[in-house]
N, C-alpha and C positions, 0 to 999 in steps of 0.2 A: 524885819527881814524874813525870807520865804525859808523855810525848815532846811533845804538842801544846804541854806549858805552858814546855818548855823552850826558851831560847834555840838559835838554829841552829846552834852548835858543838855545846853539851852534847847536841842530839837527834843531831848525829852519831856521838859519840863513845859514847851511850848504843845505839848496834847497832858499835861498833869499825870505823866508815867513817870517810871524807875525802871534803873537793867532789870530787876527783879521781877517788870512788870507789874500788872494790874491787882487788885481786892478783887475777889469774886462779886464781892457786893457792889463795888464801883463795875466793873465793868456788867453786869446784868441789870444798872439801872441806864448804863449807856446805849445797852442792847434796845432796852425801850423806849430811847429818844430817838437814838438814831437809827432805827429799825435792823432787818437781818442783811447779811452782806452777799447778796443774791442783786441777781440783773432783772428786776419785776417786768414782765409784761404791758407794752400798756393797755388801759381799757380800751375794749374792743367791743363792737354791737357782738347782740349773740347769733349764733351760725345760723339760726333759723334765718333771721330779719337779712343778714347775708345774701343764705341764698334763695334768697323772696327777690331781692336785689338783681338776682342775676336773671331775672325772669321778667324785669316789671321795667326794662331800659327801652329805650325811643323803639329800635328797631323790632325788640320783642311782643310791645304793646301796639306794635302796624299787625305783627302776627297772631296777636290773642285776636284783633278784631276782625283780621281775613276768614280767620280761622270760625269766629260767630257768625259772620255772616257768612259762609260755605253750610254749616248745619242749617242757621234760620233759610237761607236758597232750597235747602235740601228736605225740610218740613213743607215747605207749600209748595216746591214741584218737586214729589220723586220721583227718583228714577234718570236721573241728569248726573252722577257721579259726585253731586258737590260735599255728600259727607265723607269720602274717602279724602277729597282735597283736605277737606276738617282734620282730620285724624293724623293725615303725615304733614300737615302744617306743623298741630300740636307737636307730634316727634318731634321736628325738626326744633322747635323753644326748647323741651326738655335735653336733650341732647346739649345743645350750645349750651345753658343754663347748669349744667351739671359739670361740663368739661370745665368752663370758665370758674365752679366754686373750687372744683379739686386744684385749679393751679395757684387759687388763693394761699393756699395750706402751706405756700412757701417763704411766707414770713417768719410762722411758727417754726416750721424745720433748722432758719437760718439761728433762731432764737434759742434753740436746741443743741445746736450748734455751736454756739458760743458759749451757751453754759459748760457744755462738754470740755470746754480749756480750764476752767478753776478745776482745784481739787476740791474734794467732798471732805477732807481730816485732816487737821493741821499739827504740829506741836507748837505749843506756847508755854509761855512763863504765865500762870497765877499762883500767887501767893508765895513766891518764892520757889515755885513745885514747876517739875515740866509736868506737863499733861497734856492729851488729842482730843479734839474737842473739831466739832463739826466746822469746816470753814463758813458754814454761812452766821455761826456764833462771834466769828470778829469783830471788834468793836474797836474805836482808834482810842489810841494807848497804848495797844493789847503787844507786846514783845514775841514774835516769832522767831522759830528755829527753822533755818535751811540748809539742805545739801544738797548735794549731786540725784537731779531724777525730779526733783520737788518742783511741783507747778505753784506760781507764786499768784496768794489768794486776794491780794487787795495792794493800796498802793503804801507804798512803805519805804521806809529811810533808813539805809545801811548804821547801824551803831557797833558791829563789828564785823570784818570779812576777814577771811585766809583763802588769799589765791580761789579768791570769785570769780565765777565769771556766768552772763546772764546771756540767754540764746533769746533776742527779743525781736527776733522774725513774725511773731506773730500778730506782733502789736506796732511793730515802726517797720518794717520790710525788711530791716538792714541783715544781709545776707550774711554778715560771721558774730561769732558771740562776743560780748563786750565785758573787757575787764571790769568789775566794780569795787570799790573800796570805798570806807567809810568816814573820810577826811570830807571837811564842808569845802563844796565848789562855788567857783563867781559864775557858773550859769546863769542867765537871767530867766531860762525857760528849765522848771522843773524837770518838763520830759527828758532834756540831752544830757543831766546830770548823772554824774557817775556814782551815785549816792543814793539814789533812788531807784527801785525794785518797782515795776509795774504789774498790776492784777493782768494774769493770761500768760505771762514771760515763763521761760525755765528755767533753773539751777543747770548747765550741764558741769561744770566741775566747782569741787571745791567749796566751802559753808560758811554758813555767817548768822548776824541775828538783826533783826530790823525791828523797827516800831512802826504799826499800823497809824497812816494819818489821814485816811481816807479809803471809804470803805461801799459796796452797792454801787447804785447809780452813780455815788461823787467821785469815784475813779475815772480815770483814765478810759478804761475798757469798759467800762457803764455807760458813759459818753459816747462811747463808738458805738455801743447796742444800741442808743436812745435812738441815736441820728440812723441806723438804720433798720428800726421799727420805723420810724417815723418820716422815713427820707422820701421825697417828694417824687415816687415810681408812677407816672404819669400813662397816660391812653400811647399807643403809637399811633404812627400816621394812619395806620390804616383803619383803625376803630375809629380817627376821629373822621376820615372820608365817609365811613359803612354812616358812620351818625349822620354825616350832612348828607349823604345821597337817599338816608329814612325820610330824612325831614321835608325833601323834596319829592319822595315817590310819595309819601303821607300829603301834600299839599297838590301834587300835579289827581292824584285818586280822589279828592274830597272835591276838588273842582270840576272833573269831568263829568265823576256822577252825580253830580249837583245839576250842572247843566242841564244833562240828559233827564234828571227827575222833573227838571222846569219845563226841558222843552216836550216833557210827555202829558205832564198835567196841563200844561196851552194848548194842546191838540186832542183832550179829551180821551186820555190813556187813563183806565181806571184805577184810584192807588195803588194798591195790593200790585196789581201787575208793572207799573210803573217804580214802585219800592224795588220788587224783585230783579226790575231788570236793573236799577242801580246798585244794587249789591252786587249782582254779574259782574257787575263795571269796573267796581272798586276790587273788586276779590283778582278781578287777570290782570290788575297794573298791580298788584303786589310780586313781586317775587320769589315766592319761596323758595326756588332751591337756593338761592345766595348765598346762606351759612353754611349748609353741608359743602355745596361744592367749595367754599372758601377754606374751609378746613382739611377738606381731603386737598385741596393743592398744597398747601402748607403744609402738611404731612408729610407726602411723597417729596418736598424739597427738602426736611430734613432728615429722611432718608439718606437720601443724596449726598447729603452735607455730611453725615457720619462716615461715609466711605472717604471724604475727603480730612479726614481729624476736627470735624469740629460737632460738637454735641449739642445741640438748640435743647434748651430747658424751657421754653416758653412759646409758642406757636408764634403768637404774632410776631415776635423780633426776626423772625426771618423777612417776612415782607417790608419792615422796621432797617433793614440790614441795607436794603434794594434804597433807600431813602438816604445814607448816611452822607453827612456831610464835613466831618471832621473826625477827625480818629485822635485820639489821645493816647500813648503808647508807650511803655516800658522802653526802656534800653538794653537791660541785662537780661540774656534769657530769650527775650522777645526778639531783638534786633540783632544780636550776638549770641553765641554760641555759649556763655557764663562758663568758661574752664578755666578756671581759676582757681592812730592817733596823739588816731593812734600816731610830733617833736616837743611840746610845751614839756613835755616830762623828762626831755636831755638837760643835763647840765654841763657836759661835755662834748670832746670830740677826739674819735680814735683816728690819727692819724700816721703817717709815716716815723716820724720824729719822736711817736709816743703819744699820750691820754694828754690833749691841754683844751682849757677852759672854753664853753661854748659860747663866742661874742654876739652882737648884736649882727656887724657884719657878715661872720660865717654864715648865720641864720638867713640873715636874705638873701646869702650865694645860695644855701640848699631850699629855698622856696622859688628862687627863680630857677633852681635844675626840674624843680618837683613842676613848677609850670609848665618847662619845654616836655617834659615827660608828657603831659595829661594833655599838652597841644598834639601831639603825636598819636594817642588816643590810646595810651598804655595807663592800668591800672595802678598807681603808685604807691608800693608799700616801703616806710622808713624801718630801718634797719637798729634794733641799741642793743648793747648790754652792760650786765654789772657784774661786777665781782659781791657777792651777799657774804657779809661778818655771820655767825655766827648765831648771833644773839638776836640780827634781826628778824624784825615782828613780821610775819607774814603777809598784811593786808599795807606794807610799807614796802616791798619787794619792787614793784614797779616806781618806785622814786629816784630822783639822781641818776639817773641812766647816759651812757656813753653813746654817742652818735658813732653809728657805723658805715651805713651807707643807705642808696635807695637803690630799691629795688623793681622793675618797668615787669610788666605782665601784661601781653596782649589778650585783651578779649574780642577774636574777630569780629568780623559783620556775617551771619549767613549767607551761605552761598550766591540764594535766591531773592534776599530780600530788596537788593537792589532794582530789581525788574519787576519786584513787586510794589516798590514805592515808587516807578516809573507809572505802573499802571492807573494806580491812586490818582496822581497829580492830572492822568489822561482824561480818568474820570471825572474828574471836577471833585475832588474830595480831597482836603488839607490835611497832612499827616502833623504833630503835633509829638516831637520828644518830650517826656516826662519822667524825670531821673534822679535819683538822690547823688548820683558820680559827680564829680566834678568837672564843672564849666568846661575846662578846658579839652578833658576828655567826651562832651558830650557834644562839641562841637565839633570834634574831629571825626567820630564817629559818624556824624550826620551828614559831613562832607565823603565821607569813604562810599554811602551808600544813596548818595543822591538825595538826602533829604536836604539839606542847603545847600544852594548855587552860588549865590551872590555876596559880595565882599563883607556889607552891611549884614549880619544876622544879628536881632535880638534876642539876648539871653537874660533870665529874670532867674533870679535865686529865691531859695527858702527867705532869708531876711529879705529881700527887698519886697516878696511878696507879702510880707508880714506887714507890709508897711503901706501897700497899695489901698486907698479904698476901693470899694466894687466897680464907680466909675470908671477911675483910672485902669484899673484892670480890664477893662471891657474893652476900653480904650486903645490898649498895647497891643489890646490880641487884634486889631487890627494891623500890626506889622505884616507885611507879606511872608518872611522869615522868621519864627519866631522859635525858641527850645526853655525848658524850663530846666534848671540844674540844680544841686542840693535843696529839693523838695521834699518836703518828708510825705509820705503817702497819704495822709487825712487833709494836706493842701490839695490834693485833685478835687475833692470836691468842690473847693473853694471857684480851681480854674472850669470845671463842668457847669456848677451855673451859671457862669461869666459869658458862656458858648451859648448855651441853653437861651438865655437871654437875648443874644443876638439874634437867634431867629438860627441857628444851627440845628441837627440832627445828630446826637452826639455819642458815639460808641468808644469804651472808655475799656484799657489794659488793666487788670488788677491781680494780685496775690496774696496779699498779709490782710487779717483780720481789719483794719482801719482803709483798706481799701473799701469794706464794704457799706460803708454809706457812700461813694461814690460810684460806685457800680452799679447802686439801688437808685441813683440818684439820674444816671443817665440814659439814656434812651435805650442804649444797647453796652450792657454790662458783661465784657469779656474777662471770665478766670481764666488759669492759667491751671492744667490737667495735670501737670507733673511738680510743678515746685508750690502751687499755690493751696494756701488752707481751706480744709473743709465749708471755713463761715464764707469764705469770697464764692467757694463752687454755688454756695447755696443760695447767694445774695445775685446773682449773675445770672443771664438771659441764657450766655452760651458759654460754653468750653470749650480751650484748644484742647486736644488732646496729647498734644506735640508743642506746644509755646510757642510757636511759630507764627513770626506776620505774616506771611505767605499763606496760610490759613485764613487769615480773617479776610483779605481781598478775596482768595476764594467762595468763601461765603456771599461776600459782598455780590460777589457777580452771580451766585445765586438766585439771592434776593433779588435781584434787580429781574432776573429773567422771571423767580413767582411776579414782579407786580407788573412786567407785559405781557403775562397769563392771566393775570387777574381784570385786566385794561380789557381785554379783548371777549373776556367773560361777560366781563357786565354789559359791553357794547351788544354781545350775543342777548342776553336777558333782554334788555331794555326791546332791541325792537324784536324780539318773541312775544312780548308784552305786547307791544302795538299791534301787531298782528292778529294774536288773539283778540283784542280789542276792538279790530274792525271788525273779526268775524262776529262778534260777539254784538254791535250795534249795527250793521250793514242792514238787514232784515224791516227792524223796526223803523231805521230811518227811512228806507224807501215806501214802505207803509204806509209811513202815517207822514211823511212830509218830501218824499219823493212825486208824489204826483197826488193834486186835492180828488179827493171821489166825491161823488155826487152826494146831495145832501139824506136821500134812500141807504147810501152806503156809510155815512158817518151815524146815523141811528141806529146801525148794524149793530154785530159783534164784531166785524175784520179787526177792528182796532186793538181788541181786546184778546188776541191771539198769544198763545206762548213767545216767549221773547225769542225762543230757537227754530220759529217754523214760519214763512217768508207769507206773511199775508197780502201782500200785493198781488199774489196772481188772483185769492180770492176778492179784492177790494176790487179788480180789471173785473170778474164773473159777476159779482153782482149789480155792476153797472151797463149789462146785455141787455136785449128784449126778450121776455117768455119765450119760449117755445111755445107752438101752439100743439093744443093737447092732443093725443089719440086717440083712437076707438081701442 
C-alpha cells in the first residue's frame, strides 16, 4: 500500500523511523545515499561555449562571412567604403549575440526562484532531541515540527495535526487552504491526500509533525523544477522563418556570385578582378540591417504592449503572439472577476425536525442541488457543523459533521471578455477553458461569455484525462467545442503538447509554481501579475498585469500588426538588395558581354577595369580610327 493509505505506525515503519525520529548516525549515512534535499541544476554547457553559440547560428555565420569579405573588397580596392560595411555588420552579430545570451539567464532566475519557496531551517526530531538543522539536511525518516508561517521542506506524511491547515497555491493552484489531518486516506493519488504535506506548501494555521518520505529531486516540487529546467521552450515562428529566409539568401548569394565568377572567367576577366567583383555580389544580397531593424520593432511593440497591462519578458513572443493559434485559459481571475470538501466527512443532517442520520438518498438529493448550482455557474460551498466533547483530539475535530446547507457564490464573467472572446473566434484563434471548478460551473461560465455555442460541448476532467493516451487526446481536442474541468494545473502541460503536436501555436494562462513547465513548455507562456507566483512570472514570455483576457487579445492584435511590419520590411530589404545588385553588376555586364569588341580591344585592359567604373564607353574608344597626328 502507498504511505497515505497506511496507518501512522506502518507509514513509519515503511521509511524505518519512530515518533522520536531518526539516529544521527542512521540519518547522516542516508544523507549519503540519498544525497541533500535541494532542487540540483541540471548540467548545463558552460556560459562561454553558450555564448560562442549565440554568435556561430545560420544567420550569424552569413554575417561573419559578409562581413570577410567587405574587409578582403576593402584590402584590394580602397577607398570604396567596404570596411565600414565590415565593422557595422560585425556590430550588428555582437549586439544580437549578446542580447540573445542575457535572455538565456532566465532559466537560472526561474531556478532561483523556486528554490526561494523551501526554507533554509527546519526543526526535527533526532535522537529523541528537537533540534534546527539546515533543510537541505533532510533525509526520509527524519520527523519534522510544523506551525503557523513554516514553509514545508520536502514531501511528508502527516503522523499528527491540531487544526492544520495547508495554503498549497503554490504547488496545485488551488485558491483556499486545505484542512489536513493525519488519519490514512483511500486516495489513490498521493498528491489529493489529506495526509500528505508537499515540499514549497505553507503552514498558515495550526501544527503538526510529519515524516519525511521523499526528499530533493524525488519530491513533488523537484519534479516540477526538472520539467521546467528541462521543458521543451522551442524557437518561435519567427526565428524559425529569419532561419529559412538565411538559408535561402545563403543559397540565392553563393549562386549568383558563382555565376558571375564563371561568366567573368569565359570572357577573360582577370581573377583577382573577377573574385572581387563576386564578393561585391555576395556582400549586397546579404542584408544586414535585418536583426537590428527586427529588434528595434519588437521593442517599440512592447512598449506599446506595457501601456496596455501586459509585460513581454522575451522579444520574440511578441511577433510569436501575432502567430497564436489556440489560447489555453484559466477561468478564475482570468475569465471572472475571482470575488469570492470539502460532504464524505457529514454523517448527518440538520434539519427542520432536528439532527437525523445522513442516508444514501438524502445524499443524492444534495449532489443533484450541488449540480443545478454549478449548472448555473455559482461556486458551491457545503455548509456542516458539530458540537466538540471536550476531550476531543484536535486533528479529529473535522469528523462526524452535521450537514447544514449549501451555499451558491457567483463568480462573474468580466465585463469585457465576452467581446474579447468574440474577437478570438473572428480571428481564427480557438479559445480553450482550463479549470480545476467544476464541470458544471465551467460550462455555464463559458456559455455566459460566448465561449460555447452549441448544444454538444466536450468536457474532459482531471480523471478522465488520466486515462487518455496522447493519441486519444489529440484526438478529442479535435471537438469544435471543447473545456477541461477539474484539472489540476501540471495536466496543461499534458493538454499543450497535445496542441503543439497538432501543428497549433500555443499560448497558455498560468499562476501556481506547477504551471511552470507548461508555460516553459508552450509557445507563448502567459503569468498572471497579481495572483500569480514568482516561479510562473519567471518561467513566462509575458505578464498580464491586471489578469485579464482582454489583455492577451490585446497583445495578440499587437503581435499580428509587428508581423505585417515585419512582412513589409523584408519585402523592403529584399528588393533594396536587388537594386543594389544591379547597380553593382550593370557596368561589367555591359562591358564585357553587352556588346563583343574587337579582337585589338579584348587584348586591352577595358576588361580589366574596376568593377565600379563603366568600361564600355572605353571598350566603344578603342575600337575608333587614330587620329592623325599634328605638327
Amino acid at each position: 500500500m502507498k504511505i497515505h493509505q497506511l496507518p501512522i505506525n506502518e507509514a513509519l515503519a515503511s521509511v524505518r523511523s519512530t515518533p522520536q525520529g531518526l539516529a544521527s548516525a542512521d540519518a547522516a549515512a542516508r544523507l549519503l545515499e540519498y544525497g541533500t534535499n535541494r532542487v540540483e541544476p541540471l548540467a548545463r554547457e558552460h556560459w562561454a561555449l553558450r555564448l560562442l553559440k549565440e554568435f556561430t547560428h545560420l544567420f550569424s555565420v552569413i554575417l561573419w562571412v559578409a562581413a570577410a569579405l567587405a574587409f578582403l573588397a576593402d584590402w584590394y580596392d580602397p577607398g570604396q567604403g567596404m570596411a565600414r560595411v565590415g565593422v557595422a555588420v560585425i556590430v550588428v552579430i555582437l549586439l544580437s549575440g549578446l542580447f540573445s545570451f542575457w535572455q538565456e539567464a532566465r532559466v537560472e532566475r526561474t531556478l532561483a526562484a523556486l528554490q526561494g519557496l523551501l526554507p533554509s531551517q527546519i526543526e526535527l526530531l533526532r535522537d529523541g532531541a528537537v533540534l534546527t538543522v539546515a533543510a537541505e539536511a533532510l533525509v526520509p525518516g527524519d520527523v519534522i515540527l510544523l506551525a503557523q508561517g513554516d514553509n514545508v521542506p520536502a514531501d511528508c506524511r502527516l503522523i499528527e495535526a491540531f487544526g492544520l491547515r495547508i495554503n498549497r497555491a503554490t504547488v496545485t493552484g488551488e485558491s483556499l487552504p486545505r484542512s489536513c489531518d493525519a488519519a490514512p486516506c483511500s486516495e489513490e493519488q498521493a498528491f489529493d491526500a489529506r495526509n500528505i504535506l508537499l515540499a514549497g506548501t505553507s503552514v498558515v494555521a495550526g501544527q503538526g509533525r510529519a515524516v519525511v518520505f521523499a526528499t530533493g529531486a524525488h519530491t513533488e516540487f523537484g519534479r516540477i523544477a526538472h520539467l521546467t529546467q528541462s521543458g521543451g521552450s522551442e524557437d518561435s515562428p519567427l526565428r524559425r522563418e529569419i532561419a529559412h529566409l538565411s538559408r535561402r539568401i545563403a543559397y540565392l548569394a553563393l549562386g549568383i556570385g558563382t555565376f558571375f565568377f564563371v561568366l567573368g572567367s569565359v570572357v577573360g576577366v582577370p581573377f583577382w578582378r573577377d573574385l572581387i567583383l563576386t564578393l561585391g555580389i555576395i556582400v549586397a544580397l546579404v542584408p544586414e540591417g535585418l536583426l537590428p531593424t527586427l529588434t528595434l520593432s519588437l521593442v517599440l511593440a512592447a512598449q506599446r504592449m506595457a501601456h496596455r497591462n501586459v509585460l513581454i519578458r522575451h522579444l520574440p513572443s511578441v511577433e510569436t503572439l501575432g502567430s497564436v493559434t489556440v489560447i489555453c485559459t484559466d477561468k478564475t481571475g482570468t475569465l471572472t472577476e475571482n470575488r469570492i470538501s470539502v460532504l464524505p466527512l457529514c454523517e448527518s443532517i440538520v434539519l427542520a425536525g432536528g439532527v437525523q442520520p445522513l442516508d444514501a438518498e438524502t445524499r443524492s438529493t444534495i449532489l443533484r442541488a450541488q449540480e443545478e448550482m454549478a449548472a448555473g455557474g455559482l461556486r458551491v460551498i457545503a455548509l456542516a457543523s458539530r458540537h466538540l466533547p471536550p476531550d476531543c483530539p484536535r486533528d479529529a475535530e473535522e469528523q462526524a459533521l452535521s450537514f447544514c446547507g449549501l451555499a451558491g457564490i457567483e463568480d462573474p464573467p468580466r465585463a469585457d471578455v465576452e467581446a474579447a472572446i468574440a474577437t478570438c473566434h473572428g480571428a481564427g484563434i480557438q479559445v480553450i477553458m482550463v479549470t480545476g471548478d467544476h464541470p458544471g460551473t465551467a460550462i455555464a461560465i463559458a456559455r455566459q461569455i460566448g465561449l460555447v455555442r452549441g448544444k454538444e460541448v466536450q468536457v474532459i476532467t482531471g480523471d478522465q484525462l488520466r486515462k487518455l493516451a496522447p493519441a486519444q487526446l489529440q484526438l478529442a481536442l479535435d471537438a469544435s467545442e471543447i473545456l477541461f474541468a477539474r484539472v489540476a494545473a501540471d495536466q496543461k502541460m499534458r493538454i499543450v503538447d497535445a496542441l503543439k503536436a497538432k501543428g497549433h501555436i500555443v499560448a497558455v494562462t498560468g499562476d501556481g509554481v506547477n504551471d511552470a513547465p507548461a508555460l516553459r513548455t508552450a509557445h507563448i507562456g502567459i503569468a498572471m501579475g497579481i495572483t500569480g507566483t514568482d516561479v510562473a512570472k519567471e518561467a513566462a514570455d509575458m505578464v498580464l498585469l491586471d489578469d485579464h483576457f482582454a489583455s492577451i487579445v490585446s497583445a495578440i492584435e499587437e503581435g499580428r500588426a509587428v508581423f505585417q511590419n515585419i512582412r513589409k520590411f523584408l519585402t523592403y530589404v529584399l528588393v533594396h538588395n536587388v537594386a543594389e545588385l544591379m547597380v553593382l553588376i550593370w557596368p561589367p555586364t555591359i562591358s564585357c558581354t553587352g556588346r563583343r569588341p574587337p579582337p585589338a580591344c579584348r587584348r586591352s585592359s577595358c576588361c580589366r577595369s574596376s568593377m565600379y567604373s563603366c568600361a564600355a564607353a572605353r571598350c566603344a574608344r578603342s575600337a575608333l580610327p587614330a587620329l592623325p597626328a599634328t605638327a
